[in-house]
Backbone as a chain_set.jsonl record, in Angstrom:
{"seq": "XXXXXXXXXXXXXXXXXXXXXXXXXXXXXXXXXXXXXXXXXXXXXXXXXXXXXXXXXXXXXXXXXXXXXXXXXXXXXXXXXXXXXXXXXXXXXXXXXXXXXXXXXXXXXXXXXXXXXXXXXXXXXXXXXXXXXXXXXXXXXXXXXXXXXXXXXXXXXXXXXXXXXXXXXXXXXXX", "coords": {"N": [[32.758, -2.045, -34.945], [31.159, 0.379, -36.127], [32.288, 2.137, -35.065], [35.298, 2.029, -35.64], [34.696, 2.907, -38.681], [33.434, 5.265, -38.469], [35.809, 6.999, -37.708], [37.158, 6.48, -39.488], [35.692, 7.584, -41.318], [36.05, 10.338, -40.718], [39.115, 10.752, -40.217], [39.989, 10.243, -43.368], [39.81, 11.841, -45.915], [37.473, 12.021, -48.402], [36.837, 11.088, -51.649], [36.989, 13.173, -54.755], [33.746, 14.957, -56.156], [32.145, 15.505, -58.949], [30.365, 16.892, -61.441], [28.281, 17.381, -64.343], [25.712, 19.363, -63.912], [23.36, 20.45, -65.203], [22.664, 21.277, -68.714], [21.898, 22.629, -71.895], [21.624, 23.612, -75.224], [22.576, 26.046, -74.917], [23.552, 26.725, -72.645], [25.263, 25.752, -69.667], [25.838, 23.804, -66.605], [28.451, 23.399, -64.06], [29.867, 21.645, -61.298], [31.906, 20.879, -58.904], [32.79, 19.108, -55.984], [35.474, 19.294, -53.606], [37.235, 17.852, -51.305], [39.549, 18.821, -48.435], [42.413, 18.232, -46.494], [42.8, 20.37, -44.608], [42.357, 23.12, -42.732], [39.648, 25.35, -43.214], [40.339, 28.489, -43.773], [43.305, 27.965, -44.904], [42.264, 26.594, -46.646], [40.976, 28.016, -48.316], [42.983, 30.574, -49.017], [45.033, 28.98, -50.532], [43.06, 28.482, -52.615], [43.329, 30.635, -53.356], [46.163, 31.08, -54.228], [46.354, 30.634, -57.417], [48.098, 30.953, -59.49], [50.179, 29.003, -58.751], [49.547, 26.332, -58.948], [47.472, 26.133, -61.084], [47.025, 24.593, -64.328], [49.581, 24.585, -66.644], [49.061, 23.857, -68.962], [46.332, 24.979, -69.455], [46.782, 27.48, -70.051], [47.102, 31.053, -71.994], [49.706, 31.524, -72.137], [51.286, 29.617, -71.545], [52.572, 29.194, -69.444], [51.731, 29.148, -65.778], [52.784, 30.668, -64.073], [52.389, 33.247, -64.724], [49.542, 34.004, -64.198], [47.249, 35.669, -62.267], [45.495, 36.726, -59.455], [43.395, 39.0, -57.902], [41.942, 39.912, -54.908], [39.279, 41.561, -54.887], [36.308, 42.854, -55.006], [35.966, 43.593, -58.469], [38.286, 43.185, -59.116], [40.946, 41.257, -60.7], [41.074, 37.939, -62.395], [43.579, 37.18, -63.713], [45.876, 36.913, -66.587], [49.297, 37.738, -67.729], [50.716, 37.832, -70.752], [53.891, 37.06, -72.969], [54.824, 40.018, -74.073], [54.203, 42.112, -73.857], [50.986, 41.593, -73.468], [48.187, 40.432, -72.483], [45.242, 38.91, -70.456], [42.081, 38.692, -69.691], [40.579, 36.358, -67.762], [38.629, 35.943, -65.794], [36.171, 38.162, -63.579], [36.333, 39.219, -60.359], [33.423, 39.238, -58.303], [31.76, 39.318, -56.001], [33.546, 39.042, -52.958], [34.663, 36.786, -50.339], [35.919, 36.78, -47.209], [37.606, 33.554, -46.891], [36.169, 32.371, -46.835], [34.41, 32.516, -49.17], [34.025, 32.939, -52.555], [33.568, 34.807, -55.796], [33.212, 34.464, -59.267], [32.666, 36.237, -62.535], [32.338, 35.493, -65.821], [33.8, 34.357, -69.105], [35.843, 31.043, -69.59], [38.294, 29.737, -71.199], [38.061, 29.041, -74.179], [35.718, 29.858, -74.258], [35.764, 33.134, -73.884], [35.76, 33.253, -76.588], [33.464, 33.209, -77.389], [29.666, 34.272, -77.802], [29.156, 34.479, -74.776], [28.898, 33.93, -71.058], [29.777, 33.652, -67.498], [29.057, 32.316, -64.438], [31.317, 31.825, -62.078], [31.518, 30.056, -59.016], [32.459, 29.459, -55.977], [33.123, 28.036, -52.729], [33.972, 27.819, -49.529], [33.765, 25.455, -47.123], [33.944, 24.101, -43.492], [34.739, 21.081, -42.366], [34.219, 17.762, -41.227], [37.559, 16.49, -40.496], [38.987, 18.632, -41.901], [38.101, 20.3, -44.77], [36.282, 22.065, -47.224], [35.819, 22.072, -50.565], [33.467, 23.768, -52.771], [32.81, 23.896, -56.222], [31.14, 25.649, -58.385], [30.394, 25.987, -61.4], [28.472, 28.217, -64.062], [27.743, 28.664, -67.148], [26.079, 30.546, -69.722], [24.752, 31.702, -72.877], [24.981, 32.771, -76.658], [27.534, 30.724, -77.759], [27.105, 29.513, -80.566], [25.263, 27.531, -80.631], [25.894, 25.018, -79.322], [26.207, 24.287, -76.287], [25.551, 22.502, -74.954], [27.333, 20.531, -75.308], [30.008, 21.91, -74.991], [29.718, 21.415, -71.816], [30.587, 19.063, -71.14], [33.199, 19.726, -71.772], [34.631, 21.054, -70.507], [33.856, 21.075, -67.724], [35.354, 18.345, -67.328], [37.745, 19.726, -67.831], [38.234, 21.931, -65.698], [37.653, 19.768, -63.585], [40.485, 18.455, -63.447], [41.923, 20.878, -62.857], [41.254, 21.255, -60.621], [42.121, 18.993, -58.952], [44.721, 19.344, -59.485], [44.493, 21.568, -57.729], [43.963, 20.047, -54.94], [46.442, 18.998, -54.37], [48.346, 20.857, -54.427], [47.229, 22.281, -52.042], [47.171, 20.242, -50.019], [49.723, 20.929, -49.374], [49.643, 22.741, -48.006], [50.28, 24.616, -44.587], [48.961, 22.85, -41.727], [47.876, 24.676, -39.465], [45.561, 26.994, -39.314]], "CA": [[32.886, -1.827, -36.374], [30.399, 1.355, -36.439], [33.169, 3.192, -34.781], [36.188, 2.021, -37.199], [34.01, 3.729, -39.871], [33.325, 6.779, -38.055], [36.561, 7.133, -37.263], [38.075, 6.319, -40.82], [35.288, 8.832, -42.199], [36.501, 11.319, -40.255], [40.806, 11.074, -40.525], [40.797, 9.802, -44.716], [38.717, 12.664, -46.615], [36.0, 11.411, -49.05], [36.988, 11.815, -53.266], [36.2, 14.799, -55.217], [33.296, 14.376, -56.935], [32.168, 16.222, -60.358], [28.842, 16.543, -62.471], [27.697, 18.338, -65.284], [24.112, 19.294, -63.594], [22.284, 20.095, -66.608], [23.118, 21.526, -69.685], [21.305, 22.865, -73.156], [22.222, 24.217, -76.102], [22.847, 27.394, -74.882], [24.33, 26.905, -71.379], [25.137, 24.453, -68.752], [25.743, 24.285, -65.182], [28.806, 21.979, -63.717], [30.319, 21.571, -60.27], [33.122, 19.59, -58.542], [32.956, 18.678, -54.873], [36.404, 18.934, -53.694], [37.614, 18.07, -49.984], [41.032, 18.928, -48.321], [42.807, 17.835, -45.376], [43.488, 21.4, -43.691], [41.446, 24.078, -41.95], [38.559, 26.165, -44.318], [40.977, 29.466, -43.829], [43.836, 27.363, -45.298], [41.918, 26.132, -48.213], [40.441, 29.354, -49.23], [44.348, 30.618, -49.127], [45.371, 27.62, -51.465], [42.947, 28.319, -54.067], [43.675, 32.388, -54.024], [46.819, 31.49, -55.216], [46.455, 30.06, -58.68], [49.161, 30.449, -60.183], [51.288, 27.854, -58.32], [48.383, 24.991, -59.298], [46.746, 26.028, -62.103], [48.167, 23.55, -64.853], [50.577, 25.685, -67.759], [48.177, 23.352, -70.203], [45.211, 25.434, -69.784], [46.946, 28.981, -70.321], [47.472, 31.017, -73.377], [51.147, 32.122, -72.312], [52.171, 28.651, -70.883], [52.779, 29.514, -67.906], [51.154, 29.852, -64.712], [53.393, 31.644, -62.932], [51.608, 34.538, -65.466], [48.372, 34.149, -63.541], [47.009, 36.321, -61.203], [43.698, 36.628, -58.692], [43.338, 40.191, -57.275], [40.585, 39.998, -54.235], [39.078, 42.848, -54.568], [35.296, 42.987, -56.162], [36.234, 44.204, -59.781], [39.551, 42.208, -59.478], [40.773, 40.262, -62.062], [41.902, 36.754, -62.482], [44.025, 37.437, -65.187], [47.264, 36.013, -67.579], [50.062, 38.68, -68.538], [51.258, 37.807, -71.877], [54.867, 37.728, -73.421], [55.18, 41.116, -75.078], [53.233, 42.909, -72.484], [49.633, 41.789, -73.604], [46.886, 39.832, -70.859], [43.744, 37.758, -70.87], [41.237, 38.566, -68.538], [39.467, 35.082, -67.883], [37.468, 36.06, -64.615], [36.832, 39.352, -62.703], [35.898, 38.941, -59.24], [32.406, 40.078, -58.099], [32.225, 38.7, -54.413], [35.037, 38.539, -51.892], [34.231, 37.022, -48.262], [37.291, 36.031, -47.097], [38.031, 32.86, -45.675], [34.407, 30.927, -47.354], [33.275, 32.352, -50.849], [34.838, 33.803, -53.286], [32.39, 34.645, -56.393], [33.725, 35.486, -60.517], [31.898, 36.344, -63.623], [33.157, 35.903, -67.35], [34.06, 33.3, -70.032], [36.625, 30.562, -69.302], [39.621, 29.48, -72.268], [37.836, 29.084, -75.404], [34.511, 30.313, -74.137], [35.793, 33.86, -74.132], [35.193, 34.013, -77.859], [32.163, 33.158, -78.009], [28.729, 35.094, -76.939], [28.659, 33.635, -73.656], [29.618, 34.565, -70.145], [29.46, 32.922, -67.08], [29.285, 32.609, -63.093], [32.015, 31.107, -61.293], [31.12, 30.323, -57.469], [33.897, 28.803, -54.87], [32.397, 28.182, -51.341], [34.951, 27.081, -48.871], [32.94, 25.323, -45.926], [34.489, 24.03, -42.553], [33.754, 19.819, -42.781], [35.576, 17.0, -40.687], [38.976, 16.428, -41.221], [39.39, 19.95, -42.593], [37.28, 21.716, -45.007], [35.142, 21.35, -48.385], [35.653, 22.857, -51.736], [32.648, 23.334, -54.175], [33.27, 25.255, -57.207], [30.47, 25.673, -59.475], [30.869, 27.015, -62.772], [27.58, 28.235, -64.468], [27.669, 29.873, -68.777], [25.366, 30.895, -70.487], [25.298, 32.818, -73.753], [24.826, 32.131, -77.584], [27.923, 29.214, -77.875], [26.705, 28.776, -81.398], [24.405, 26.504, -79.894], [26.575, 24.169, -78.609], [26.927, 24.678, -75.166], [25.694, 21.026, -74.449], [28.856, 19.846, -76.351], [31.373, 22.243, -74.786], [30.058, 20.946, -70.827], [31.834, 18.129, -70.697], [35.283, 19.28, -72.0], [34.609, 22.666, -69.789], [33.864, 19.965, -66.634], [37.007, 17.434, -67.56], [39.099, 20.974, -67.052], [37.736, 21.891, -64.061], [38.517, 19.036, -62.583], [41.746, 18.388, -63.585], [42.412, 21.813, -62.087], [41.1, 21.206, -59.097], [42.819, 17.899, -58.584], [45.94, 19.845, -58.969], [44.344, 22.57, -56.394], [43.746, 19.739, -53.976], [47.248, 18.216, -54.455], [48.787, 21.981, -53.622], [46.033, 22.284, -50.628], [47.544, 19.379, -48.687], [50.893, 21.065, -48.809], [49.497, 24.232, -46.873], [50.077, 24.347, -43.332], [47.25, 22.825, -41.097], [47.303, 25.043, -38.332], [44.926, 28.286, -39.221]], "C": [[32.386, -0.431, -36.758], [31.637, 2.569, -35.917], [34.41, 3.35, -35.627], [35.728, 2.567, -38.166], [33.743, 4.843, -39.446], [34.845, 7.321, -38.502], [37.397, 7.386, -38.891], [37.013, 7.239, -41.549], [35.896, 10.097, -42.216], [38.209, 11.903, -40.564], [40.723, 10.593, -42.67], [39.317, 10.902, -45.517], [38.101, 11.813, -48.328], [36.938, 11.913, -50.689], [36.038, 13.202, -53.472], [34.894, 14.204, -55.909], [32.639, 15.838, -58.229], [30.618, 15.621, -61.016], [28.932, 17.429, -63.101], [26.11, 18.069, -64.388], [23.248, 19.499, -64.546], [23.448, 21.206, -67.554], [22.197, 21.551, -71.467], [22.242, 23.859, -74.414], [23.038, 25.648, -76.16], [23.476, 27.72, -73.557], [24.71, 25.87, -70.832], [25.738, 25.037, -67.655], [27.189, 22.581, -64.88], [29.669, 22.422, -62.239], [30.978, 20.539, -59.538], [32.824, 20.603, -56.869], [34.561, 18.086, -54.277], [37.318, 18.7, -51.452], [39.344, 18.092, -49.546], [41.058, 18.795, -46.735], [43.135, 19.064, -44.328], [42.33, 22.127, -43.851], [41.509, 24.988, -43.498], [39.514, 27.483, -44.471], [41.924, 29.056, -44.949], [43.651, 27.116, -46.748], [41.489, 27.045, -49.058], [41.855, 29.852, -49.672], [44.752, 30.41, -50.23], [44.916, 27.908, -52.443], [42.943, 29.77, -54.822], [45.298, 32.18, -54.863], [47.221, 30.23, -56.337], [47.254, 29.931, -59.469], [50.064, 29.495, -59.979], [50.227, 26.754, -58.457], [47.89, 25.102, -60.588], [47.65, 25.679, -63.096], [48.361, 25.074, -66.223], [49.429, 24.781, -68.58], [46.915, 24.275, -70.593], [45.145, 27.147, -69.152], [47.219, 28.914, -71.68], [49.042, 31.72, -73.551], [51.79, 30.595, -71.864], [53.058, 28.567, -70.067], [52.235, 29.76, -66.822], [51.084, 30.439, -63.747], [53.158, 32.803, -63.593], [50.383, 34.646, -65.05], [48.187, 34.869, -62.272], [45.54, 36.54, -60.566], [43.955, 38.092, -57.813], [41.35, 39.976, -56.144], [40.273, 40.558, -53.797], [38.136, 42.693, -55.606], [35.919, 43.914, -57.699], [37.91, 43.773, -59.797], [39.525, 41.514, -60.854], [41.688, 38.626, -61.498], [42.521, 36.694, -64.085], [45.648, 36.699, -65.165], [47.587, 37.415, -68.197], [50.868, 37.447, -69.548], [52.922, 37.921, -72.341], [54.617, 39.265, -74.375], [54.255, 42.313, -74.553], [51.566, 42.819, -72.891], [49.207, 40.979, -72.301], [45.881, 39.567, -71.728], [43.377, 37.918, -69.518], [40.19, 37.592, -68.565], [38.587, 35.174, -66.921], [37.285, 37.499, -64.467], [36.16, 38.668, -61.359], [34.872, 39.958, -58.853], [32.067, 40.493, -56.483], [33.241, 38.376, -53.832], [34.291, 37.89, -50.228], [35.392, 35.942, -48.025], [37.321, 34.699, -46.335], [36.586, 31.4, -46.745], [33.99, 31.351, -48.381], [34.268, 33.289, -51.936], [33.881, 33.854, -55.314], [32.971, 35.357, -57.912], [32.69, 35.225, -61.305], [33.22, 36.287, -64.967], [33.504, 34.315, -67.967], [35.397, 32.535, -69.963], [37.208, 30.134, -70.856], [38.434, 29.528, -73.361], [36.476, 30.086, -75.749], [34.332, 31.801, -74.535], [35.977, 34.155, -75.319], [34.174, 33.211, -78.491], [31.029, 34.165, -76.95], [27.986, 34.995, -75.491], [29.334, 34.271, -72.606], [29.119, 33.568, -68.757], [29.94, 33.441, -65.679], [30.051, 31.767, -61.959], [31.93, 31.109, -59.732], [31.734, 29.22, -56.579], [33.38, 29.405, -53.874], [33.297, 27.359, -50.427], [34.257, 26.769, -47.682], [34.006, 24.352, -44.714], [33.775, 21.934, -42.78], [34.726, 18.912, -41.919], [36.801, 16.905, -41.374], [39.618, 17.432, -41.286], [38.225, 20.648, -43.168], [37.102, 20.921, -46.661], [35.316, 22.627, -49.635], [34.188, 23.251, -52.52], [32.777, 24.487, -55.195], [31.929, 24.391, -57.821], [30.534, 26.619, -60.459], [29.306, 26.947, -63.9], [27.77, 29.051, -66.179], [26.773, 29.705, -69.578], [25.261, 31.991, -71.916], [24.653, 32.022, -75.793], [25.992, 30.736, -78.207], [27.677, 28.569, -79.329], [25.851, 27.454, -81.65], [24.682, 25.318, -79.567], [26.815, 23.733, -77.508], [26.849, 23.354, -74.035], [26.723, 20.561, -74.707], [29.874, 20.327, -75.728], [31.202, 21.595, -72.908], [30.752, 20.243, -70.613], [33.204, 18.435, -70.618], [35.267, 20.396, -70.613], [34.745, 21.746, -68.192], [34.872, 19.089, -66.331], [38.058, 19.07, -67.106], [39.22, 21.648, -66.09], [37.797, 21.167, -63.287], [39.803, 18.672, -62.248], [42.601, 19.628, -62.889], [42.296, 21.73, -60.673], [41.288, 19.868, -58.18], [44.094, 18.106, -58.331], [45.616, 21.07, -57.687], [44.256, 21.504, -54.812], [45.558, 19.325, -53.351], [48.228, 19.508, -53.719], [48.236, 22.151, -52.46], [47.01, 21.579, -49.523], [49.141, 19.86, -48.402], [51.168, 21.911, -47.825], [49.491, 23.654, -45.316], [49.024, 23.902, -42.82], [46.603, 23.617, -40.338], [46.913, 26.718, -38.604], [43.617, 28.191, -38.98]], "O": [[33.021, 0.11, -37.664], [31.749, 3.689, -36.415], [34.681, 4.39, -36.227], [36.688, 2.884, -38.869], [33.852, 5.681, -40.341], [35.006, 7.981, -39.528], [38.072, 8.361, -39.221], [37.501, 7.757, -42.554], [36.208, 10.796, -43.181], [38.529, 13.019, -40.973], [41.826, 10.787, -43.18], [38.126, 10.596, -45.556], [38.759, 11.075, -49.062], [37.576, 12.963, -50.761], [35.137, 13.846, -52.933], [34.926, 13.017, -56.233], [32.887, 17.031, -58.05], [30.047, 14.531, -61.057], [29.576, 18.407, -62.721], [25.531, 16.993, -64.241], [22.34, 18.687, -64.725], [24.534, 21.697, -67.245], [21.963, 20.502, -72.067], [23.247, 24.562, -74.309], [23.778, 26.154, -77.004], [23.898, 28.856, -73.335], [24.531, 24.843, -71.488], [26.1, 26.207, -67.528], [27.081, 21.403, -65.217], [30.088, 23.577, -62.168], [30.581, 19.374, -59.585], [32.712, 21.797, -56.593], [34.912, 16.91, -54.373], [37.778, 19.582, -50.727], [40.215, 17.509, -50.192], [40.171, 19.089, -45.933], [43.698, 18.78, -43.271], [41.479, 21.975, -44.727], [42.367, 25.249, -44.341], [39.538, 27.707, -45.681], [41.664, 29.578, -46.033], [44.408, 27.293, -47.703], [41.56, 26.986, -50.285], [42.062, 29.565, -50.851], [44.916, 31.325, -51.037], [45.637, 27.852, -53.439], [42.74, 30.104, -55.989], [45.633, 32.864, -55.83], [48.007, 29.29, -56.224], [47.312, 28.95, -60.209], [50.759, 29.097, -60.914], [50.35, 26.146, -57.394], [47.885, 24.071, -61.26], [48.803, 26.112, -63.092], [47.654, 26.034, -66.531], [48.61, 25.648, -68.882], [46.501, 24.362, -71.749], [44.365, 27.789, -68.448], [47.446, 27.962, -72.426], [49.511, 32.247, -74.56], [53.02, 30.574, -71.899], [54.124, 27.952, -70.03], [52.154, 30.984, -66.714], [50.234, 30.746, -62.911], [53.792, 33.711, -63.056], [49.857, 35.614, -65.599], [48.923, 34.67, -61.306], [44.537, 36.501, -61.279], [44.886, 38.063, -57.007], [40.181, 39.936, -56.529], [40.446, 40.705, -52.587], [38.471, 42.478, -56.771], [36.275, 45.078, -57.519], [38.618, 44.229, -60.695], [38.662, 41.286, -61.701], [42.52, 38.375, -60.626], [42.064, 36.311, -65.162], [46.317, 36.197, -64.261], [46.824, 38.122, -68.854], [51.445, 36.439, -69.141], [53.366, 39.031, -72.048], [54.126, 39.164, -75.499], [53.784, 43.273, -75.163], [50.864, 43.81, -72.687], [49.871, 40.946, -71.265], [45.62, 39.755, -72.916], [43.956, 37.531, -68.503], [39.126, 37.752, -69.163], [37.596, 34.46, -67.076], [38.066, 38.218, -65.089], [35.513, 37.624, -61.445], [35.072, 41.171, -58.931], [32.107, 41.598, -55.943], [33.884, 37.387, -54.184], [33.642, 38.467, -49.355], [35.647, 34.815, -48.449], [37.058, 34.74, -45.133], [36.419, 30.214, -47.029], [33.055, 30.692, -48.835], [35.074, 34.197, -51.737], [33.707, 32.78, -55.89], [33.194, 36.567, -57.923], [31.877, 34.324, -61.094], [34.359, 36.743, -65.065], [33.442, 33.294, -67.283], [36.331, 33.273, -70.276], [36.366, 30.262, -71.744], [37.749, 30.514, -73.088], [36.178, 30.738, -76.75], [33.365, 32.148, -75.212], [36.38, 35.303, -75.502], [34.043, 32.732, -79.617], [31.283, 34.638, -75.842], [26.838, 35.266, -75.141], [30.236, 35.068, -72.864], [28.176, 32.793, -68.916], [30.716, 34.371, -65.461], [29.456, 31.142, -61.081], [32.265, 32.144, -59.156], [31.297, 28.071, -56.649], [33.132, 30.604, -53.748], [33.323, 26.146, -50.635], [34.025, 27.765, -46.995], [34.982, 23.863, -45.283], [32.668, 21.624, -43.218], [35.917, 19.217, -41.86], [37.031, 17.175, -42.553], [40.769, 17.45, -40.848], [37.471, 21.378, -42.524], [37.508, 19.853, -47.119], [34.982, 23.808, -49.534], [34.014, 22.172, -53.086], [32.829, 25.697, -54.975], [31.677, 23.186, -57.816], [30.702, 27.832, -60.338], [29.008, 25.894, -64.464], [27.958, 30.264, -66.097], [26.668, 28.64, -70.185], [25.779, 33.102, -71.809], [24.051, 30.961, -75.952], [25.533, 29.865, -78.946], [27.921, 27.374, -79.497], [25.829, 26.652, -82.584], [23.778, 24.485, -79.493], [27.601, 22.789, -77.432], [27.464, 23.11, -72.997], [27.028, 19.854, -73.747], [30.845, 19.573, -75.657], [32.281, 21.266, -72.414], [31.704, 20.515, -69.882], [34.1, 17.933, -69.939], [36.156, 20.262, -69.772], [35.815, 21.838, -67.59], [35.298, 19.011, -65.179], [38.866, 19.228, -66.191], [40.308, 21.973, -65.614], [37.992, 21.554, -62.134], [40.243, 18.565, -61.103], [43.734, 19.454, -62.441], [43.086, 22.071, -59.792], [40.805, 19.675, -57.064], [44.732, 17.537, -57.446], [46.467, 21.367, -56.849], [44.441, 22.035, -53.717], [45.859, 19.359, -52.158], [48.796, 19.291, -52.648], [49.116, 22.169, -51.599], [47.484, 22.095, -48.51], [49.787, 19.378, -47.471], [52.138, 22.044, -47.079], [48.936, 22.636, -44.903], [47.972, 24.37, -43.255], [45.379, 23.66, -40.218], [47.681, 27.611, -38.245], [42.933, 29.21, -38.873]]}, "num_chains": 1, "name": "protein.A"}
């Protein structure tokens, strides 16, 4: 029996899992645990390109074939606009290819308010395949809300990265 459970730990990867870790008026901290069936190279890959996952619901052109991730410290993760404008929602601070990938700046609504924040994607090597964790840290004035906006900020973060896992498993296995 102890081996049927090894065995089935090992081939059927584990759910994502998701928390708000704390959270005050003025910041919060939340992170999703996300695992994928293909090699850590693979999955880092997968979530460089965002625009083919990231849902059209939570752009401001409705589209996410207008998204872009440049990995290159002072990159952007940015949205071109109809009429030639853009929305820079990340920049990229850290690159290490393959296992971390590290942004700063205010996600959809956040960017108008006095807040800013530290996005941190760690791609680790784990049976099966390989291990997401995105944590998303903001801090800032929020109108002192910023307990109030974790949750919705956490619900969209996952939902993204339910569609990043769902693209993930389509990537080749063998890198």
């Amino acid at each position: 029996m102890k081996v049927l459970m090894a065995i089935a730990a090992i081939t059927v990867p584990a759910t994502a899992r998701a928390e708000v870790v704390s959270s005050n008026d003025h910041g919060f901290e939340v992170r999703h645990v996300v695992p994928v069936v293909i090699p850590q190279a693979a999955a880092f890959d997968a979530f460089t390109q965002i625009g083919r996952w990231w849902s059209a619901d939570h752009t401001y052109s409705g589209d996410a074939a207008n998204l872009s991730l440049s990995l290159t410290p002072g990159g952007c993760f940015c949205e071109k606009l109809p009429g030639g404008g853009g929305v820079e929602h990340l920049r990229v601070t850290h690159v290490a290819p393959g296992e971390r990938l590290v942004l700063t700046g205010a996600l959809g609504p956040l960017l108008y308010e006095a807040v800013t924040g530290v996005m941190d994607v760690k791609v680790e090597r784990s049976a099966g395949g390989a291990r997401l964790t995105l944590t998303y840290r903001a801090a800032g004035f929020a109108n002192g809300e910023a307990a109030k906006l974790a949750p919705s900020v956490d619900q969209m973060i996952g939902d993204q990265l339910a569609r990043y896992r769902k693209f993930a498993a389509t990537m080749p296995r063998t890198r």
